[in-house]
C-alpha positions in Angstrom: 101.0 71.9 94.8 99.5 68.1 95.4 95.8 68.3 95.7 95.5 71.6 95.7 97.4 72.2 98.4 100.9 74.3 98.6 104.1 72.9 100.2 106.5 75.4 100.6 110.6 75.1 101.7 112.6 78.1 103.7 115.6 78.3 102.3 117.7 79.5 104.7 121.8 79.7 104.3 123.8 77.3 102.4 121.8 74.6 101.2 119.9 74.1 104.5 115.7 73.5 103.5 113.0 73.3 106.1 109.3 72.6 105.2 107.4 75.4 106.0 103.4 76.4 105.9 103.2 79.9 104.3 100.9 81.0 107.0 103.3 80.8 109.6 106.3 82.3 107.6 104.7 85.6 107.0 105.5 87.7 109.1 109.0 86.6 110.2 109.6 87.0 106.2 108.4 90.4 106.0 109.8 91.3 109.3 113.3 90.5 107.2 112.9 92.0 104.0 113.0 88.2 102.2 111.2 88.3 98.8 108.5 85.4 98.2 110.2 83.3 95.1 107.1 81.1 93.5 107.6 78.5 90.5 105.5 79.6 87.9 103.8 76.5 87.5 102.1 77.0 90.9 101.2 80.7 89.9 99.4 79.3 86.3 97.8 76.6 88.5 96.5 78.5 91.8 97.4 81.9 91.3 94.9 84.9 91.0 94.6 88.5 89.8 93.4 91.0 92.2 91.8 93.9 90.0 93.8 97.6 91.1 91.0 98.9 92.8 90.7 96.0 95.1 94.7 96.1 95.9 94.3 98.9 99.0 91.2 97.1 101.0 93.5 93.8 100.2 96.4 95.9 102.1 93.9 97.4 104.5 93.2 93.6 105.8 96.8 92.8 106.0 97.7 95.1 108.0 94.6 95.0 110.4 95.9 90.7 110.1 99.2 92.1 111.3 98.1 93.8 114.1 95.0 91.5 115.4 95.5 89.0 118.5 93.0 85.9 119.5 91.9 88.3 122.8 90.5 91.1 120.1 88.1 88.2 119.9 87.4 87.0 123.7 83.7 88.0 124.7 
């Protein structure tokens, strides 16, 4: 995190690093099973609890997220 914002690194392979926006890695890391790793420095600094009853319309929008396209949107 630098001023409030968070840098992430795909670790892909031996050693090799890229510099990656969350947003964009998503997907491709669910898609292959990869579990999100998260210094817990960051999570005491920006993370947030999402009470249990909240957790299925937080799942409802990720999938609807998942399956959305720009044109859903066109007038």
């Amino acid at each position: 995190m630098k001023e409030n914002i968070f840098y992430a690194d795909l670790l892909l392979g031996e050693g090799v690093r890229v510099s990656a926006r969350t947003q964009r890695l998503d997907r491709p890391r669910a898609a292959a099973g990869a579990p999100i790793r998260c210094a817990e420095q960051v999570l005491a600094e920006a993370g947030i609890i999402i009470p249990d009853e909240q957790e299925d319309e937080v799942e409802k929008f990720r999938e609807f997220l998942e399956q959305v396209t720009p044109e859903d949107f066109a007038g």
